[in-house]
N, C-alpha and C positions, 0 to 999 in steps of 0.2 A: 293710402300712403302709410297706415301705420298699422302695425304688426297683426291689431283688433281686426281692423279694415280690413285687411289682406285675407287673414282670415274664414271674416265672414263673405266675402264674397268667394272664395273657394268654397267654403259648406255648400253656398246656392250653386256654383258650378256641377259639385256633385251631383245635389238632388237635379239639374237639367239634363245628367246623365255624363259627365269627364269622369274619367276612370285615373287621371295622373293628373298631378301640376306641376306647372312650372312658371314658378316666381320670380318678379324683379325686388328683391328689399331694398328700401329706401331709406336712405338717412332725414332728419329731421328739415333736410328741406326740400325733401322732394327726388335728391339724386342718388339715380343705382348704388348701392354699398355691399359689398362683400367684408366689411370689419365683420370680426368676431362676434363682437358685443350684438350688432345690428343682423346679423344671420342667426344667431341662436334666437333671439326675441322672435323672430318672425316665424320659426321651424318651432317652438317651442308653442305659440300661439295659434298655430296651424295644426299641431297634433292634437293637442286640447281639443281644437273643433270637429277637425275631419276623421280622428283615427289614425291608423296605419294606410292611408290613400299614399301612393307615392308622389314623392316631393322632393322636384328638381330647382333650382336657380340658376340665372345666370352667372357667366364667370367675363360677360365680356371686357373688352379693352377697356370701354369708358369708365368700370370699374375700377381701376388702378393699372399701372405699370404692371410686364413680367412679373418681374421680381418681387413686388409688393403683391401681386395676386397670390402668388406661391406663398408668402408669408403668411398671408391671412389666410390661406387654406391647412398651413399648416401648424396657425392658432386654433382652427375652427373647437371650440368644446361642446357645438351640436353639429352635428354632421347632417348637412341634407343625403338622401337615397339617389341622386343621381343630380348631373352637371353639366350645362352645355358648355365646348369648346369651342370659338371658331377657330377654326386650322388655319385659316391665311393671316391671323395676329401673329405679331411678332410673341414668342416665349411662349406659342397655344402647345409643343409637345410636351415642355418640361412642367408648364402648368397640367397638362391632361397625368402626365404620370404622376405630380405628386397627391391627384385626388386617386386616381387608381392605387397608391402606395397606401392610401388612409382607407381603400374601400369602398371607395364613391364611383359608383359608376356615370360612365362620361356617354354624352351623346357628341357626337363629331359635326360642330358645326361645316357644311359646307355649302358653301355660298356661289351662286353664280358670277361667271367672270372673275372670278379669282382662282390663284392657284392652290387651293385650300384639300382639292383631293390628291394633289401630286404629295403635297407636304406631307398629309395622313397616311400616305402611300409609305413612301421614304421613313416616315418614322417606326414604320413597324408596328402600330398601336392600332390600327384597323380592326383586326380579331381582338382586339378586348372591350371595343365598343359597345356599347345596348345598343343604339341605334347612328344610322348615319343621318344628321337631319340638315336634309337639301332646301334650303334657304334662297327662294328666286324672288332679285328685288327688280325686276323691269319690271317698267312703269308701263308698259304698254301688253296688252291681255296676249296679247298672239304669239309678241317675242316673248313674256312668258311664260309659253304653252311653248314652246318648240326650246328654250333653256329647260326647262323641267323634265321632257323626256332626254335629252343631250344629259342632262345633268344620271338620271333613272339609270342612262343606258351606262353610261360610265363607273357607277357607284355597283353595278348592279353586279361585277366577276369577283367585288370581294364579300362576298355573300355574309352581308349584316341585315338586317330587319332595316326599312328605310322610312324615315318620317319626313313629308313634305309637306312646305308650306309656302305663301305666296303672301304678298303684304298690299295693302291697301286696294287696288284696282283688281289684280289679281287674288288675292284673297280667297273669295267663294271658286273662281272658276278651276283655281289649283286643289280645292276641296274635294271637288268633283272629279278633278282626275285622280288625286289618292284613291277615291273609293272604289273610283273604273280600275284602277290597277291593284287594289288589293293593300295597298298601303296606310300606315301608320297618319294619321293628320290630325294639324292642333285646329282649335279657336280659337280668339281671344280679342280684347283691345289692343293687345300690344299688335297684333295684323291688322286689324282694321276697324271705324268705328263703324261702321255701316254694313248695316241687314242687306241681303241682296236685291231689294227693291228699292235700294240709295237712301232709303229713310234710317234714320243712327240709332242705331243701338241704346236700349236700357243702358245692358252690363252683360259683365262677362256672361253669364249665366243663361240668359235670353240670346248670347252670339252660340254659346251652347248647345243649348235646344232647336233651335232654326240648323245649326251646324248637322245635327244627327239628320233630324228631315230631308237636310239636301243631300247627304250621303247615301240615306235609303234609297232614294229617288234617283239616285246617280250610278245605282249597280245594277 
């Protein structure tokens, strides 16, 4: 939860082998914050440990309103190196531009069953994306698996680098198909507490290391 914390369990994601992060910073009880004060603590505590690793956070809704995200992005006086957007939030174009405006490059949240790549589409902000990261929340492994390439095939004429990920049930098995297709895939707690043998997770760091293995194994 707190900026130390955050931290050091990044450093141990390193050494398990993640090459980026991407942080939730939390206010003092616990809940997502994009304020000022509470993003520079945690980017500033995270460089100390890990270097020049790049270092994303989110920007989602339950962070604040539109307009209040936009403000606190464009208080920010540490700048994280890249930002997710979901597109089917309400205020995700003018919040993605005004991190693009400071320099921060955005990953294009898109999410299943949402209209979140028409939006990205219409806004014209596609081509300045790092990545498009296709976000499948079915609960169930199979309509996951058949949303994720629906989702592949669709993202796939506006030719961005694509990051897939799959949450809790899905999880490992959308891991799998990143590496079968060549694509970008995260790990973490925030998708799932559990190893793919249903027994839970250390930490990040150990969903990490088991993550590389099954990707090897998956090409």
């Amino acid at each position: 939860m707190t900026p130390a914390e955050i931290a050091e369990a990044a450093e141990a994601s390193l050494r398990a082998g993640a090459d980026d992060l991407h942080v939730h910073p939390k206010d003092p009880t616990g809940k997502d914050s994009i304020d000022p004060e509470i993003v520079a603590a945690v980017l500033v505590a995270l460089r100390e440990r890990c270097g020049n690793v790049p270092v994303g956070i989110t920007t989602g809704a339950w962070t604040g309103s539109g307009d209040d995200r936009c403000g606190h992005v464009r208080s920010w006086t540490v700048l994280p190196d890249h930002v997710s957007v979901n597109f089917h939030e309400q205020g995700a174009e003018q919040l993605a531009r005004r991190c693009l405006d400071r320099g921060i490059a955005v990953d294009a949240g898109i999410w299943s069953h949402t209209d979140g790549l028409e939006r990205l589409v219409a806004s014209g902000l596609a081509s300045s994306c790092r990545h498009l990261l296709l976000e499948v929340t079915d609960a169930d492994v199979d309509a996951a698996l058949v949303s994720a390439e629906e989702l592949i095939n669709l993202a796939a004429p506006l030719a961005r680098p694509l990051l897939l990920h799959g949450e809790e049930t899905s999880a490992w098995p959308l891991l799998a198909l990143a590496a079968r297709r060549g694509l970008a895939a995260r790990m973490g707690l925030e998708d799932t507490l559990l190893l793919p043998d249903g027994s839970s997770a250390n930490d990040n760091a150990e969903l990490v290391s088991i993550a590389h293995r099954e990707c090897r194994a998956s090409r």
